[in-house]
C-alpha positions as CSV (number, residue, x, y, z in Angstrom):
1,X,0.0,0.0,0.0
2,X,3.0,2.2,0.9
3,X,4.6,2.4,-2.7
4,X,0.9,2.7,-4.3
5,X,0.5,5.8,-2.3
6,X,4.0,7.2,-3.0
7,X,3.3,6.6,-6.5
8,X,-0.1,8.0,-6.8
9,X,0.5,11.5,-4.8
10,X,3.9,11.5,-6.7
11,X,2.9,11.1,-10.1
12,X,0.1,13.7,-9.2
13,X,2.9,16.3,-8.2
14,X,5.2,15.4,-11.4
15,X,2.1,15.3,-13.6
16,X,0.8,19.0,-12.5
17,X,4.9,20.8,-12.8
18,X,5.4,19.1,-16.3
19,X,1.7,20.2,-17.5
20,X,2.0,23.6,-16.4
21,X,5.5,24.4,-18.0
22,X,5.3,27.1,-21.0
23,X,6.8,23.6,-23.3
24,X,4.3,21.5,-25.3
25,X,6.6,18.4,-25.3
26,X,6.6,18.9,-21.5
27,X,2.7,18.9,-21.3
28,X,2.4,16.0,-23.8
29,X,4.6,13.8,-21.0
30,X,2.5,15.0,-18.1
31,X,-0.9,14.4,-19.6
32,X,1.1,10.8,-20.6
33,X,1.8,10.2,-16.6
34,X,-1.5,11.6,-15.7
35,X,-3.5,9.2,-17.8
36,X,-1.2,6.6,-16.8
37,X,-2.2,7.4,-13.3
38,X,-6.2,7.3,-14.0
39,X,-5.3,4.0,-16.0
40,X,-4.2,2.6,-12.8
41,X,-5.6,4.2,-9.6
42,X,-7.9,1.8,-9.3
43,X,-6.3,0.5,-6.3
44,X,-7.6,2.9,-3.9
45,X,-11.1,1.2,-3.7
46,X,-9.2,-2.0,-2.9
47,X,-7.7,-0.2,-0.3
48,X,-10.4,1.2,1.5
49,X,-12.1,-2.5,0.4
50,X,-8.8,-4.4,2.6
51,X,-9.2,-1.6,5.7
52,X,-12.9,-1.4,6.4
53,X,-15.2,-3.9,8.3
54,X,-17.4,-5.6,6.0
55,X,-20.3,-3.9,7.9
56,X,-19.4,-0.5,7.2
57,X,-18.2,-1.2,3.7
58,X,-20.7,-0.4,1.8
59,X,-21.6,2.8,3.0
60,X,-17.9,4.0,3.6
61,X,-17.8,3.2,0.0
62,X,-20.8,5.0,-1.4
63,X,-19.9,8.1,0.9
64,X,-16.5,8.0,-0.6
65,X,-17.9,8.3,-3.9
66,X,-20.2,10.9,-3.5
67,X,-17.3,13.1,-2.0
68,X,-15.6,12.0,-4.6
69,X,-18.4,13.6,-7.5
70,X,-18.7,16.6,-5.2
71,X,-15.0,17.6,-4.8
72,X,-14.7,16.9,-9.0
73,X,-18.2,19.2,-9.9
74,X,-16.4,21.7,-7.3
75,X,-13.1,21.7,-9.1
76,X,-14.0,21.8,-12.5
77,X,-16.2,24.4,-11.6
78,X,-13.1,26.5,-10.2
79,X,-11.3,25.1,-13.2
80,X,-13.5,26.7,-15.7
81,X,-13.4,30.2,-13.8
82,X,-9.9,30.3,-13.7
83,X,-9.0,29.6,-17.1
84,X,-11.8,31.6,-18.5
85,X,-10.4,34.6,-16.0
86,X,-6.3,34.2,-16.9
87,X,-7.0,32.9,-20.2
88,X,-4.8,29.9,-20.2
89,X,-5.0,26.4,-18.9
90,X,-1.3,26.8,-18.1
91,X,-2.6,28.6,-15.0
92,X,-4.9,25.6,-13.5
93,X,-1.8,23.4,-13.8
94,X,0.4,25.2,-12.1
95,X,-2.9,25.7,-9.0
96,X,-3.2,22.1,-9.0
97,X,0.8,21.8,-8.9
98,X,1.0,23.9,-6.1
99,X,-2.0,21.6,-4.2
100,X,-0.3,18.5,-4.8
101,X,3.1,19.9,-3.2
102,X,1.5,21.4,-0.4
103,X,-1.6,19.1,0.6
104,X,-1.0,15.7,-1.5
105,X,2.3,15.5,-0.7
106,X,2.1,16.2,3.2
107,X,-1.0,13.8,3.4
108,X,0.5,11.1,1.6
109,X,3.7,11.4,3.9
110,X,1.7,11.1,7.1
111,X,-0.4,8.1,5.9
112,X,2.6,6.1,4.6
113,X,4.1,7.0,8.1
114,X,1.3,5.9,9.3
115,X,0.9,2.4,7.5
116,X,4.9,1.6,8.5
117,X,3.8,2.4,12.1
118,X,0.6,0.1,12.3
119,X,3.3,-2.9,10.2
120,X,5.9,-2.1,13.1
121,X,3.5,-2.9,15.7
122,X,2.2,-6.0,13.8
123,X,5.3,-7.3,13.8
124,X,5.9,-6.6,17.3
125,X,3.1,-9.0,18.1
C-alpha cells in the first residue's frame, strides 16, 4: 500500500509541474503520466475495500464516492473560472501543482508513516 501511495500522490505532483511548463513536449509527458495514473488508480477502492469492516463497507464506499463527485463538480467548476479569468489552462496546472506539493504530498507522507507504524506494531506482536 506504501509504494501505491507514494506513487499516486507523486505522479500527481510530477504530472501537475510538467503540465504547467510554458513547453508543449513537456505537457504531452505530463498528460502521458496523468493518464497513466487514472489508468491505474484503481487500487484505492481496494484499499479502502482491505481496511474497512465488512459492515461499514458499503456505506464508507458510497460516501466516498459521492465526496468524490462533489469535490470533481467543485473543481472543475473553479477550473473553468480560472482559465476563462487568466486565459490559459497553463494557469490551473500550475494551481493544482501547487495543491499536490502542499496538501498531497504532506498527506501522503503522514499516511505512509502511518501504515509503517501500524506494520511495526504488527510485527511486534
Amino acid at each position: 500500500d506504501i509504494e501505491r501511495i507514494v506513487y499516486i500522490a507523486g505522479g500527481a505532483a510530477v504530472a501537475y509541474v510538467v503540465m504547467s511548463m510554458q513547453s508543449a513536449p513537456l505537457f504531452l509527458l505530463g498528460y502521458l503520466l496523468w493518464c497513466c495514473l487514472n489508468a491505474t488508480s484503481s487500487f484505492i477502492r481496494i484499499m479502502l475495500h482491505d481496511r474497512i469492516p465488512g459492515s461499514h463497507r458499503a456505506t464508507v464506499i458510497s460516501n466516498f464516492k459521492a465526496f468524490a463527485t462533489l469535490l470533481g463538480i467543485g473543481a472543475s467548476t473553479a477550473t473553468g473560472l480560472l482559465v476563462q479569468a487568466v486565459g490559459t489552462p497553463r494557469s490551473a496546472y500550475a494551481v493544482f501543482a501547487a495543491i499536490a506539493c502542499f496538501v498531497l504530498l504532506p498527506c501522503a507522507y503522514w499516511l505512509t508513516t502511518r501504515l509503517k507504524n501500524e506494520a511495526s506494531d504488527l510485527e511486534a506482536l
